[in-house]
VOVEX-921142 format. One record per residue: residue in three letters; x, y, z of N, C-alpha, C in turn. Coordinates in steps of 0.05 Angstrom, whole numbers, plus 5000, padded with zeros to 4 digits. Layout:
% residues N
(node "Ala", (X, Y, Z), (X, Y, Z), (X, Y, Z))
...
END
This chain:
% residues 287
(node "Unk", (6197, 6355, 1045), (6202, 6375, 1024), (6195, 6403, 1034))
(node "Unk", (6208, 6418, 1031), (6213, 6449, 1034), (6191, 6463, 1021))
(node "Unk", (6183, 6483, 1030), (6153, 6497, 1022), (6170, 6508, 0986))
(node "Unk", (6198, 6517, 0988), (6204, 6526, 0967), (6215, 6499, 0939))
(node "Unk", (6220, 6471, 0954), (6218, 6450, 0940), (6192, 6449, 0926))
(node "Unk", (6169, 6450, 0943), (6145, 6445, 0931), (6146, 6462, 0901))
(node "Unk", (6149, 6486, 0902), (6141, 6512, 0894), (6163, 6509, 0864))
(node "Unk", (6181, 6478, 0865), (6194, 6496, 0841), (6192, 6461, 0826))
(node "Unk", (6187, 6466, 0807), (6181, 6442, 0778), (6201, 6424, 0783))
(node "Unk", (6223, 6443, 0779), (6246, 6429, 0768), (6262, 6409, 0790))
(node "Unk", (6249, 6419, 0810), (6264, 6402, 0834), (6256, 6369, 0835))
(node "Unk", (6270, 6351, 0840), (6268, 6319, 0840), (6266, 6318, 0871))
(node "Unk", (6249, 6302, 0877), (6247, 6284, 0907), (6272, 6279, 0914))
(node "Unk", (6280, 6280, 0932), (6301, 6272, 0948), (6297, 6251, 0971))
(node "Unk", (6312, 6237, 0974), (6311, 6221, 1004), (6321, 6231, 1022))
(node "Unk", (6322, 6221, 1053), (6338, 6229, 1067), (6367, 6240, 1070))
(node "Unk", (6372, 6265, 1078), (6399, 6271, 1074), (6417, 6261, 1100))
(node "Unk", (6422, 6237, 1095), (6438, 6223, 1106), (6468, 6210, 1105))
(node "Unk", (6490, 6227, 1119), (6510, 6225, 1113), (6518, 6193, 1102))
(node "Unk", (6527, 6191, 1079), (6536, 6166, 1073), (6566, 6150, 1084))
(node "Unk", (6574, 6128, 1086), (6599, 6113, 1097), (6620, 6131, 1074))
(node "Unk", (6640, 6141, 1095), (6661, 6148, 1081), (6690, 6140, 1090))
(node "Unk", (6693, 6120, 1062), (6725, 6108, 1067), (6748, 6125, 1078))
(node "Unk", (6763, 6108, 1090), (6790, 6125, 1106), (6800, 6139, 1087))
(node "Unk", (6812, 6163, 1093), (6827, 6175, 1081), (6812, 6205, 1050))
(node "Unk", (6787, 6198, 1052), (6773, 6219, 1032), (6769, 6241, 1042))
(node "Unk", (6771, 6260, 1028), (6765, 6287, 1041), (6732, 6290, 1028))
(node "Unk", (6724, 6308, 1051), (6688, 6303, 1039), (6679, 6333, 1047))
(node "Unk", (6699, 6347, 1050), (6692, 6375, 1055), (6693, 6392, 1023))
(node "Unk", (6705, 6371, 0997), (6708, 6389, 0972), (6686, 6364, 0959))
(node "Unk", (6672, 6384, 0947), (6646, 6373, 0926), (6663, 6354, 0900))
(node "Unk", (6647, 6336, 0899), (6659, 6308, 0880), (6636, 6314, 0862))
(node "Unk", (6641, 6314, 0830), (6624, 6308, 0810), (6609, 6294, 0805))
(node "Unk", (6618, 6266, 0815), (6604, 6236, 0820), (6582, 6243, 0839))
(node "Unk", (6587, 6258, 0865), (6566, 6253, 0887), (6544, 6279, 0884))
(node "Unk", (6556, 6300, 0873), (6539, 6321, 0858), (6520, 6313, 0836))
(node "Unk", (6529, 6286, 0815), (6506, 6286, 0801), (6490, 6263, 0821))
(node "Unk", (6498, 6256, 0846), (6479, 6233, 0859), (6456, 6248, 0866))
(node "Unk", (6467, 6282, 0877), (6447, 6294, 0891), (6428, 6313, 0863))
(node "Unk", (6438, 6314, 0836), (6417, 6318, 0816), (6398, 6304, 0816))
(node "Unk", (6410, 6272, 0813), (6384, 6255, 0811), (6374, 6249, 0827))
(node "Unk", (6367, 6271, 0853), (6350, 6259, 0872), (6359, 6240, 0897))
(node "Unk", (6385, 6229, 0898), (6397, 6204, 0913), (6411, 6219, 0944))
(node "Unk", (6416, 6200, 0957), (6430, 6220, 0981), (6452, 6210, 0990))
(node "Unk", (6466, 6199, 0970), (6499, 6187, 0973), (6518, 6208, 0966))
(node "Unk", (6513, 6232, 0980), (6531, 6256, 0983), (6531, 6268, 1010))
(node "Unk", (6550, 6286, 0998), (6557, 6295, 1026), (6554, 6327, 1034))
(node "Unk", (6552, 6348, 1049), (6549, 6371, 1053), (6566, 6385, 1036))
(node "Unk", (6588, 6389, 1024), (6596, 6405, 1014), (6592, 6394, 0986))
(node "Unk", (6582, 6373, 0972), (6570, 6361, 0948), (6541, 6380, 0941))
(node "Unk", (6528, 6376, 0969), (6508, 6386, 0965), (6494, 6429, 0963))
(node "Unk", (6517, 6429, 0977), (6525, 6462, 0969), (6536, 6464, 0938))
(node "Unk", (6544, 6456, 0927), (6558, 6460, 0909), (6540, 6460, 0886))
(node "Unk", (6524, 6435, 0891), (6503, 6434, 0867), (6477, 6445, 0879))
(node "Unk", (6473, 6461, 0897), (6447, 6480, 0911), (6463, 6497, 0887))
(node "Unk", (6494, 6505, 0899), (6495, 6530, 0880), (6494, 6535, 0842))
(node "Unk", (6501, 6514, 0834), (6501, 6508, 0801), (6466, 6499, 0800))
(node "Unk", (6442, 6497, 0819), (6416, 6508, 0810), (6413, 6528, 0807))
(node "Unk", (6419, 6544, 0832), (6416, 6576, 0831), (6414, 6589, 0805))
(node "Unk", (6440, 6585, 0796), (6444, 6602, 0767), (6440, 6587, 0745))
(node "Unk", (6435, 6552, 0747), (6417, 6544, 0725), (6395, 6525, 0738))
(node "Unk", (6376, 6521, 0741), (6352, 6513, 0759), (6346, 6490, 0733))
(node "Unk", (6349, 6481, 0711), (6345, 6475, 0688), (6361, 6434, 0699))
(node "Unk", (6383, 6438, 0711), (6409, 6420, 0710), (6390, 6388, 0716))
(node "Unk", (6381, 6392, 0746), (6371, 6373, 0750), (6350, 6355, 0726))
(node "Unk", (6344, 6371, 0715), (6317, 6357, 0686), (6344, 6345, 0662))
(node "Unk", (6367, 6359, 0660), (6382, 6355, 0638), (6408, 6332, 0647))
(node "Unk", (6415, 6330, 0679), (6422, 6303, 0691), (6403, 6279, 0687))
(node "Unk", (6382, 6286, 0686), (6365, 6263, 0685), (6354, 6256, 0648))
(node "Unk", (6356, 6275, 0637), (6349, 6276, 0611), (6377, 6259, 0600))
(node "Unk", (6399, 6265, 0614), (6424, 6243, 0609), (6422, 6222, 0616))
(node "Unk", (6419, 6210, 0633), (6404, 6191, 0650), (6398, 6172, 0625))
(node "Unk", (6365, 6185, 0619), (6356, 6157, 0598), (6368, 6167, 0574))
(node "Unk", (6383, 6186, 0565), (6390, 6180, 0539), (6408, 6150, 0542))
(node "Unk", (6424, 6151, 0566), (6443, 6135, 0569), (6431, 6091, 0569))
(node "Unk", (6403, 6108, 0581), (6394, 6085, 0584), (6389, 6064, 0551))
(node "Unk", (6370, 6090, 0533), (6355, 6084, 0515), (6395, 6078, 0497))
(node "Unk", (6405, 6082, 0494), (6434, 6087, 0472), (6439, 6048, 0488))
(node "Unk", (6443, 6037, 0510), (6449, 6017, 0518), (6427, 5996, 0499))
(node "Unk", (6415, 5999, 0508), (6390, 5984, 0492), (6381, 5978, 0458))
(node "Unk", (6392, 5999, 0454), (6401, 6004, 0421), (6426, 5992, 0413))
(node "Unk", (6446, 5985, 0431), (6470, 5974, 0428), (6466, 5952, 0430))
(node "Unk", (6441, 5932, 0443), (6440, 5910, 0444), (6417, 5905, 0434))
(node "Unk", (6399, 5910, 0425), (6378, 5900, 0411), (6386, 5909, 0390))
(node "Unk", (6394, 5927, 0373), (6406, 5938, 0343), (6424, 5927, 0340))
(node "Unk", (6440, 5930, 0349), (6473, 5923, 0345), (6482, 5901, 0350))
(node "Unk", (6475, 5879, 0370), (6482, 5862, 0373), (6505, 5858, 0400))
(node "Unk", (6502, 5884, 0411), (6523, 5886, 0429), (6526, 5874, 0449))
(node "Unk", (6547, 5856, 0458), (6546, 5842, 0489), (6566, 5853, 0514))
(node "Unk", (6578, 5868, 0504), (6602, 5881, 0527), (6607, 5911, 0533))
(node "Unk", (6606, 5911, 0550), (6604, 5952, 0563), (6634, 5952, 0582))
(node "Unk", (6651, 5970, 0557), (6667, 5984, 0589), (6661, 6016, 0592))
(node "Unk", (6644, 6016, 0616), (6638, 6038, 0631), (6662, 6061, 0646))
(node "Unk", (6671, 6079, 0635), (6692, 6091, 0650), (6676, 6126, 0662))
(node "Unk", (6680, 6120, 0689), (6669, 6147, 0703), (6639, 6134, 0704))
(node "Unk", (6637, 6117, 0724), (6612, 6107, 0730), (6597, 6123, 0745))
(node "Unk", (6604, 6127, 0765), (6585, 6151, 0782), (6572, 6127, 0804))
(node "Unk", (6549, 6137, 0817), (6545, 6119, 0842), (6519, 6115, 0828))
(node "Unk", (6522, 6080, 0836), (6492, 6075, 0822), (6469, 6081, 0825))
(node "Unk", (6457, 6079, 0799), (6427, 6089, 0806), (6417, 6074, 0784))
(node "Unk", (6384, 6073, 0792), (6372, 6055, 0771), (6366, 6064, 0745))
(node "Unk", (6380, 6044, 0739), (6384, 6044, 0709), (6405, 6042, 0703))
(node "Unk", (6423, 6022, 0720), (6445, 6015, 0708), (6455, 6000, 0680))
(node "Unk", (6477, 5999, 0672), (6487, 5997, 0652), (6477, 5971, 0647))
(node "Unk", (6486, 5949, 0666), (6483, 5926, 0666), (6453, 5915, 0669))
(node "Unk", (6444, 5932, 0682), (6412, 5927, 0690), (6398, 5921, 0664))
(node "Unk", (6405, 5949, 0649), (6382, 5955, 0628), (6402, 5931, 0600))
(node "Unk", (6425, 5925, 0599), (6436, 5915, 0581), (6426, 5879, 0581))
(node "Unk", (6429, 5860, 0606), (6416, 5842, 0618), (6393, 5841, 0618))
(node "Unk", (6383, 5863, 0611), (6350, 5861, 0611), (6343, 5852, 0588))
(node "Unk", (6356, 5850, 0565), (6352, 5847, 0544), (6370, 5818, 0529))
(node "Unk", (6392, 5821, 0545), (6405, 5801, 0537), (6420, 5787, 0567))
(node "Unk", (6413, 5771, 0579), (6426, 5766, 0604), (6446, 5753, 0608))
(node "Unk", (6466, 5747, 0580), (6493, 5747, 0583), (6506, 5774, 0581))
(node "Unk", (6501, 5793, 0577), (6511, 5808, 0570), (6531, 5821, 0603))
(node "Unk", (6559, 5833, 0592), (6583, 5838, 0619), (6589, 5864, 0606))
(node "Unk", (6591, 5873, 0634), (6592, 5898, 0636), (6624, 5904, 0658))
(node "Unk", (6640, 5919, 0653), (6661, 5928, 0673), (6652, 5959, 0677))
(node "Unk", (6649, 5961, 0692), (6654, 5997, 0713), (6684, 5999, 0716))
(node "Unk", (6684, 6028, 0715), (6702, 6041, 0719), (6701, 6070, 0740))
(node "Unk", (6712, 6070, 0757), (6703, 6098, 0761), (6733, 6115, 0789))
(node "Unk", (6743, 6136, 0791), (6761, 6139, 0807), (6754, 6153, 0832))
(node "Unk", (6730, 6146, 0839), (6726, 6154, 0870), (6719, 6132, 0889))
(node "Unk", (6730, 6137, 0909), (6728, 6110, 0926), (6702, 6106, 0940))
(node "Unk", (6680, 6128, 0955), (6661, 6126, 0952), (6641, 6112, 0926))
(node "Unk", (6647, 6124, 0906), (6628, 6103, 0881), (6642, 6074, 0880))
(node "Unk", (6661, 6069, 0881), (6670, 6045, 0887), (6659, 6022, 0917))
(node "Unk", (6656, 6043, 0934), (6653, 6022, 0956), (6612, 6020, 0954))
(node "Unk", (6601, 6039, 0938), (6568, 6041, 0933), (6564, 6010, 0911))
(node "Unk", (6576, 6020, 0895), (6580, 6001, 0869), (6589, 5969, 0885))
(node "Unk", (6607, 5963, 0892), (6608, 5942, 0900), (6584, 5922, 0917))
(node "Unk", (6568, 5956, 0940), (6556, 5936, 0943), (6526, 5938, 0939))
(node "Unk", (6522, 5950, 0909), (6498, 5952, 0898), (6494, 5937, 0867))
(node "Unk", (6515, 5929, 0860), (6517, 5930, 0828), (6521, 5894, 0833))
(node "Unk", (6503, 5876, 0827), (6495, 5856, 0824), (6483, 5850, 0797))
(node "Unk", (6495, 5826, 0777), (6484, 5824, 0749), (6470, 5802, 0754))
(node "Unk", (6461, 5798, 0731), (6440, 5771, 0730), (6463, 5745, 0724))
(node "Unk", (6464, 5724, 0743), (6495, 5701, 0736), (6494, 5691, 0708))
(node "Unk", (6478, 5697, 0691), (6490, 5691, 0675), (6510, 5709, 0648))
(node "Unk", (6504, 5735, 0662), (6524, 5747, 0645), (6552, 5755, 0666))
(node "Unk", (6564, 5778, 0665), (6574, 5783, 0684), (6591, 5814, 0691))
(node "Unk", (6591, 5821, 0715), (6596, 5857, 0718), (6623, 5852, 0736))
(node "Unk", (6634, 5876, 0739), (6660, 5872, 0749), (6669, 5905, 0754))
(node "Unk", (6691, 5913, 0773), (6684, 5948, 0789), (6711, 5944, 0791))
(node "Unk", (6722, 5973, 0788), (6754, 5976, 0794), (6753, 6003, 0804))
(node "Unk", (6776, 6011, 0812), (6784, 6033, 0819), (6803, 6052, 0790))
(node "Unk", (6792, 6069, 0780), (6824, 6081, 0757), (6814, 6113, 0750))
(node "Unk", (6818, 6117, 0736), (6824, 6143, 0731), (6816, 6140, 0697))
(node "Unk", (6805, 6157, 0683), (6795, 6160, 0655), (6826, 6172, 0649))
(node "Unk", (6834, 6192, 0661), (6862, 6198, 0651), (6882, 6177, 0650))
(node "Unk", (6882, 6152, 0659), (6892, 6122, 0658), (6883, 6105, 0637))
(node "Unk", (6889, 6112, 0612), (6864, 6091, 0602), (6883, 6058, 0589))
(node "Unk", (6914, 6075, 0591), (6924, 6046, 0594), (6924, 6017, 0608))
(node "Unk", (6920, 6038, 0636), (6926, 6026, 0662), (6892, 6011, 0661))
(node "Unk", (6872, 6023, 0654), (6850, 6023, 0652), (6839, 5992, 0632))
(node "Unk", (6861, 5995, 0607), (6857, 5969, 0589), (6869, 5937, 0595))
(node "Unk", (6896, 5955, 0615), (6901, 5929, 0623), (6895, 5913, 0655))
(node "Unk", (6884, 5932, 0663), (6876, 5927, 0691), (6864, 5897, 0687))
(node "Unk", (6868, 5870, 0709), (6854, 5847, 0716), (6828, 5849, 0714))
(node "Unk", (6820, 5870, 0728), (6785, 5866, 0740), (6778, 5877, 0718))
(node "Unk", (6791, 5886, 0693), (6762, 5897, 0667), (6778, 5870, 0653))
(node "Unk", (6800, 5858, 0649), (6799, 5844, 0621), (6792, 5815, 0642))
(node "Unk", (6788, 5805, 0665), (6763, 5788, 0668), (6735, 5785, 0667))
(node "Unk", (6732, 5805, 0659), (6703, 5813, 0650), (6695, 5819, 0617))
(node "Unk", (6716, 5840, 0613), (6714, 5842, 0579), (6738, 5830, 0562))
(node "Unk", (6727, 5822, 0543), (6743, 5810, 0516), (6745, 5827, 0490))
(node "Unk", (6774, 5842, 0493), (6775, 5859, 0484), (6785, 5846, 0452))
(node "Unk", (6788, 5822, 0443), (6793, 5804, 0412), (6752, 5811, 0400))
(node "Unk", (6746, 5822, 0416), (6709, 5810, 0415), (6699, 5848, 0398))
(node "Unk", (6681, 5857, 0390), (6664, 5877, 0402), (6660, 5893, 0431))
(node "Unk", (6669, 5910, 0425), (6660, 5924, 0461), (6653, 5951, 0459))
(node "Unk", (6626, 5966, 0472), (6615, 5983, 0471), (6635, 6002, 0494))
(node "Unk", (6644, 6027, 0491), (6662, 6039, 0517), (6643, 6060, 0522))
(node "Unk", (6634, 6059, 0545), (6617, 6085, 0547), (6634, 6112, 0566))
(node "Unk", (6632, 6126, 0555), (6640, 6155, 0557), (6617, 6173, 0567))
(node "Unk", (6608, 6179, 0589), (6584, 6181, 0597), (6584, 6211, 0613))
(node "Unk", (6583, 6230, 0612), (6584, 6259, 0632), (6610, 6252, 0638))
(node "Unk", (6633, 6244, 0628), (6666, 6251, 0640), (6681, 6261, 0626))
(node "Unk", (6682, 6259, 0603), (6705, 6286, 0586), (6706, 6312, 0598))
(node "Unk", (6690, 6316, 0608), (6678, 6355, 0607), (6691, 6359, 0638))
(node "Unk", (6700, 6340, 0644), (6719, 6342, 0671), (6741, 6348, 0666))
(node "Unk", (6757, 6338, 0645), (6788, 6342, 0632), (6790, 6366, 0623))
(node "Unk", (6813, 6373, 0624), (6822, 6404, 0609), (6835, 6392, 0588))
(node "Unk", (6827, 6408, 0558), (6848, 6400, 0544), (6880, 6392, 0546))
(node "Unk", (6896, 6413, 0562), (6918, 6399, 0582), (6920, 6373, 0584))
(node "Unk", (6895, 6361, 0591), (6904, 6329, 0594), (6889, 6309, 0578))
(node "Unk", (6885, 6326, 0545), (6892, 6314, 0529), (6864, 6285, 0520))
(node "Unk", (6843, 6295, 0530), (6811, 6278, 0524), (6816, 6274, 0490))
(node "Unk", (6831, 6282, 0477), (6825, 6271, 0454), (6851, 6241, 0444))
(node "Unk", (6865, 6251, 0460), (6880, 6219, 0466), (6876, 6208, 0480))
(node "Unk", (6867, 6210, 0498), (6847, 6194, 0508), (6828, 6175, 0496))
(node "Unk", (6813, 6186, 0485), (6794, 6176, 0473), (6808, 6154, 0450))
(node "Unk", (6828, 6173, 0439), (6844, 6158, 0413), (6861, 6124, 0423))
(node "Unk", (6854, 6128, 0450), (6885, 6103, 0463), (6855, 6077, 0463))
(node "Unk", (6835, 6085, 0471), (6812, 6072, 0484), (6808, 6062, 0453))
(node "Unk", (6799, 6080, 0439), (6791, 6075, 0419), (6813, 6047, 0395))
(node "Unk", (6835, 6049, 0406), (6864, 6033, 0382), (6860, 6012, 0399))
(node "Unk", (6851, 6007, 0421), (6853, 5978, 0432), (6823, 5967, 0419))
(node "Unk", (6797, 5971, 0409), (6776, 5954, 0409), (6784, 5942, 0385))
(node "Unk", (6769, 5926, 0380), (6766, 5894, 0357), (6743, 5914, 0340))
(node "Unk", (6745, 5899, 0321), (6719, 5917, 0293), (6696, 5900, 0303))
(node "Unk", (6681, 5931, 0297), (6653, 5928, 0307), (6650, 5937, 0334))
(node "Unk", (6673, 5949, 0348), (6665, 5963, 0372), (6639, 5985, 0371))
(node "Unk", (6635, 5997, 0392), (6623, 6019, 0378), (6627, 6033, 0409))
(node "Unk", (6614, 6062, 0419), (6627, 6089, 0436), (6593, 6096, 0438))
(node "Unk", (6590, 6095, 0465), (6573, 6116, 0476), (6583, 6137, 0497))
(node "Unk", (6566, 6166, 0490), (6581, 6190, 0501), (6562, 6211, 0495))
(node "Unk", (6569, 6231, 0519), (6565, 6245, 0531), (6584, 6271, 0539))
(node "Unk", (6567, 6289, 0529), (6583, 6308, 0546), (6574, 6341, 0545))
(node "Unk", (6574, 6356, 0563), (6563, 6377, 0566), (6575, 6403, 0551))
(node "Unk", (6554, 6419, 0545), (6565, 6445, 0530), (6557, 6466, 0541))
(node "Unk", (6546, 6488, 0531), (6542, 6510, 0547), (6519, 6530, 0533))
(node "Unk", (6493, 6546, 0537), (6490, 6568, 0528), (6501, 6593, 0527))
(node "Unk", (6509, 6607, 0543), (6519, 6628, 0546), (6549, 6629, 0554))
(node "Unk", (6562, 6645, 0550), (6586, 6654, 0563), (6590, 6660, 0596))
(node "Unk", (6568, 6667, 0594), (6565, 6679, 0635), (6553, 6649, 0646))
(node "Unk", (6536, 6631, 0632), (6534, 6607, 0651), (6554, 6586, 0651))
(node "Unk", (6575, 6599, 0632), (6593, 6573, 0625), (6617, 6585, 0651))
(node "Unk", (6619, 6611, 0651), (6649, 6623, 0663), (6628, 6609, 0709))
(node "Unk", (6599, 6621, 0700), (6600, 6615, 0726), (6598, 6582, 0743))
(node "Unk", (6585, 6550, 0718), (6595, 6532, 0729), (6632, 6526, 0728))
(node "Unk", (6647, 6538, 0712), (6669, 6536, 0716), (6685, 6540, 0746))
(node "Unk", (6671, 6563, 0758), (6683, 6580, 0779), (6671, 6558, 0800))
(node "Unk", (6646, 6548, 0807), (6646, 6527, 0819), (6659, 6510, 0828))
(node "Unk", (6656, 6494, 0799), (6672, 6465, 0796), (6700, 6466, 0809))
(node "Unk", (6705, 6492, 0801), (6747, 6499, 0806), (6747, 6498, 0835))
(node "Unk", (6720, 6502, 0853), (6737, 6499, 0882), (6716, 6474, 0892))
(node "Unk", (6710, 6444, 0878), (6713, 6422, 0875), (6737, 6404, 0871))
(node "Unk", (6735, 6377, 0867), (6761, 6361, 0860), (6757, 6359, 0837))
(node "Unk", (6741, 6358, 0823), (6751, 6366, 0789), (6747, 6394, 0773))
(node "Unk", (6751, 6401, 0758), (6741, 6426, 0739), (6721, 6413, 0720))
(node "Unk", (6702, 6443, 0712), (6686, 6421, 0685), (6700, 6448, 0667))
(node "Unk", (6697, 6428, 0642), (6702, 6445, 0615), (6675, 6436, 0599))
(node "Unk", (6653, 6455, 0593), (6642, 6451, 0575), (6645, 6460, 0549))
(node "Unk", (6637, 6437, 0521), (6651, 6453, 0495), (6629, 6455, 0477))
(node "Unk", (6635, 6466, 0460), (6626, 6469, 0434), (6614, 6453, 0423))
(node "Unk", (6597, 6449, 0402), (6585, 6422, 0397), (6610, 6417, 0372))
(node "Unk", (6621, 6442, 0360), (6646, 6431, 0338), (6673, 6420, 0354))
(node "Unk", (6671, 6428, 0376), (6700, 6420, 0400), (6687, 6383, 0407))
(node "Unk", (6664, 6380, 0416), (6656, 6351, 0426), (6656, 6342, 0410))
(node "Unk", (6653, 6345, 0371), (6644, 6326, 0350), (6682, 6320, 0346))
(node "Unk", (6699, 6340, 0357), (6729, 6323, 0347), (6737, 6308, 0372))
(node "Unk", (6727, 6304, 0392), (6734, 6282, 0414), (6723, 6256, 0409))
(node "Unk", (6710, 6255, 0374), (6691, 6227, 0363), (6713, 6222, 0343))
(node "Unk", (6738, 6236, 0335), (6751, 6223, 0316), (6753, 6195, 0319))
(node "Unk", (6752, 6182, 0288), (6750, 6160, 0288), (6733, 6137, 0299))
(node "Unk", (6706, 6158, 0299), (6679, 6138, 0303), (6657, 6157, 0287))
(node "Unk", (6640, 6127, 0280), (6616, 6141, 0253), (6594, 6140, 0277))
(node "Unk", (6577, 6168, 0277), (6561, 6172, 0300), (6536, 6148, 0280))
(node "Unk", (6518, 6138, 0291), (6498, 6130, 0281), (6476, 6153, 0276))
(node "Unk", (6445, 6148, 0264), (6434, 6165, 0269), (6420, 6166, 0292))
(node "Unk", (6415, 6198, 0302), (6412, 6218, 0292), (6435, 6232, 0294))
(node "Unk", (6467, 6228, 0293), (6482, 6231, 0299), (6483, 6252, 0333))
(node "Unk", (6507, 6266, 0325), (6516, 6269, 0357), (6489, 6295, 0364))
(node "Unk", (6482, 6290, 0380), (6449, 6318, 0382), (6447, 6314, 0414))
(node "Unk", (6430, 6329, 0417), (6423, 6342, 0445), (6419, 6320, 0459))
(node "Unk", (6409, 6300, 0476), (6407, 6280, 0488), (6375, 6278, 0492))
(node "Unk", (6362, 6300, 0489), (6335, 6288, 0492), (6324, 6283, 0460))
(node "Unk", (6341, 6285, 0439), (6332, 6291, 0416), (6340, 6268, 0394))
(node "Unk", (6357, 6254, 0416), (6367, 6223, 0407), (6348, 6196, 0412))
(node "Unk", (6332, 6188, 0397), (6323, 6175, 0385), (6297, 6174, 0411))
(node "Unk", (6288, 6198, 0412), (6266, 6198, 0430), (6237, 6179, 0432))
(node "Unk", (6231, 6172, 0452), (6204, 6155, 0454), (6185, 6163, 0429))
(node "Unk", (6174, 6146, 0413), (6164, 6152, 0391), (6129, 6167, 0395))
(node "Unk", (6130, 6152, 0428), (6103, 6161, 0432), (6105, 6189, 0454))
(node "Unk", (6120, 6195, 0462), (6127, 6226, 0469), (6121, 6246, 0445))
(node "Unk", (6124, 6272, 0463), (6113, 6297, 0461), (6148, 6301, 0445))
(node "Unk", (6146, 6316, 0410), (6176, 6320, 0411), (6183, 6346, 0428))
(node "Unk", (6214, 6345, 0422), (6220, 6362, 0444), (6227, 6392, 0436))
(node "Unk", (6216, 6408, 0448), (6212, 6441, 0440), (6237, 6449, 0440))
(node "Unk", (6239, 6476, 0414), (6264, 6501, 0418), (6263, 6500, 0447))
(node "Unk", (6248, 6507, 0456), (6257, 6522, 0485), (6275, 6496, 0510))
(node "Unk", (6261, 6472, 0503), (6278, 6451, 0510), (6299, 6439, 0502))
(node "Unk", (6307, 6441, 0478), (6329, 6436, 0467), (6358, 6466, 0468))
(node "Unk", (6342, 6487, 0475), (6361, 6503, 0479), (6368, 6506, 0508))
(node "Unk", (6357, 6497, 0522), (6362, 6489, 0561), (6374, 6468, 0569))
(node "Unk", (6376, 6445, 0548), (6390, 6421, 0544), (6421, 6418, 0535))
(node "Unk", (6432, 6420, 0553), (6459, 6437, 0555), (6481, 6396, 0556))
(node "Unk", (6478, 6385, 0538), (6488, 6363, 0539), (6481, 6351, 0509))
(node "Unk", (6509, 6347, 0494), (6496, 6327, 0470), (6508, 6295, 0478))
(node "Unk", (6501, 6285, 0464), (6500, 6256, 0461), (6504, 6244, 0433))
(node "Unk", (6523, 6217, 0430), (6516, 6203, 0412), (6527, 6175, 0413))
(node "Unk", (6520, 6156, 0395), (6527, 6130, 0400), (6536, 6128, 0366))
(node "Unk", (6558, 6113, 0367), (6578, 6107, 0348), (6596, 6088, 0343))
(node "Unk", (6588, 6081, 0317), (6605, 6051, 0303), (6637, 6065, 0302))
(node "Unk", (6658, 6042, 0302), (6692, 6053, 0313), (6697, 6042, 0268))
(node "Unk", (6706, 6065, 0262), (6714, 6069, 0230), (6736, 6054, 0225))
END
């Protein structure tokens, strides 16, 4: 660790920065969203221009790494609520990211060890990590594809998710830090709407997705992201509550992510934290 790592709070341990296996044909010279939030949480399944990219989106918000990770366990604690509350036994995961602990399946099996989970995710790096990290307990069962969130047909009918999920059943779809990638252009609210007309009653939607304080930090992760392979769009908390059409948020409905149904024995969480907390969250029964 760097004398100026030491020196700053917000920074996470890192492991070795060690170039990871990269499948034929990827380009690894443009920063990937997936491998940028590997290098938030501390992981080192990225690559040099991943890691410039998100050096530079600290710079001008130093805050990100605590609010990647503050997504992290909301995502964790919202799984766990879906199966100890709810009764939930099935996750389709779309925009998985490269694993890390606390997977979907991990924390869902933990609780119920039939419980099946399908990944989704469209980078071939998280695909080839995932395959060979994402192991369930045999008696439930997990399953990894290659698609695109902008696919969500291709996505419902794909083999490798409907051998895993039973879509006649309940199924939780998690929506997790990937909308805010889409430009309206391509249309995240049908999206959501196509995902949403295929579940059985009693589905229910976990999600995520980033917004913004200011105008100048929103225009400058924009300018980033744009010379990445995706763009981010962060919205409004009235722009993210209409990408929930046709789901009833539970309580505390859709709120900041650290503010959703926080450890009862924690510290609650301050104005000053909830206004640096640049991500809401919510988990939601399908109407």
């Amino acid at each position: 660790m760097t004398t100026q790592q030491a020196s700053e709070p917000w920074r996470l341990p890192r492991g070795d920065e060690v170039e990871t296996h990269v499948p034929q044909g990827i380009d690894t010279s443009k920063a990937h969203p997936a491998r940028m939030y590997d290098y938030f949480l501390g992981g080192k399944n990225n690559f040099a221009a991943d890691r410039a990219a998100a050096e530079q989106i600290m710079a001008g918000a130093p805050e990100v790494p605590i609010v990647v990770r503050a997504s992290r366990d909301f995502l964790a604690r919202a799984v766990r609520s879906a199966v100890a509350d709810y009764g939930m036994t099935q996750f389709l995961d779309i925009g998985t990211g490269i694993p890390a602990p606390g997977n979907i399946h991990e924390v869902a099996q933990a609780i119920l060890p039939e419980a099946r989970v399908a990944y989704v995710d469209n980078d071939p790096i998280v695909l080839a990590h995932a395959r060979a990290l994402i192991a369930g307990d045999p008696r439930g069962r997990t399953g990894i594809m290659q698609a695109d969130v902008r696919e969500p047909e291709k996505i419902l009918a794909a083999p490798e998710v409907r051998e895993v999920i039973d879509f006649d059943e309940p199924v939780v779809v998690v929506l997790s830090m990937v909308l805010h990638f889409l430009r309206d252009s391509e249309d995240p609210d049908g999206i959501v709407a196509t995902l949403r007309d295929a579940l059985a009653p009693g589905s229910m939607l976990i999600f995520t997705h980033v917004t913004y304080r200011t105008e100048e930090l929103k225009r400058f992760a924009e300018e980033v992201y744009d010379k990445a392979s995706a763009p981010v769009v962060p919205r409004t908390r009235e722009r993210i509550e209409e990408l929930l059409d046709g789901f009833a948020p539970v309580e505390p409905g859709l709120v900041k992510v650290i503010a959703w149904r926080p450890d009862p024995e924690g510290p609650e969480p301050t104005p000053e934290e909830l206004d640096t907390m640049t991500v809401y969250g919510a988990v939601a029964h399908l109407v």
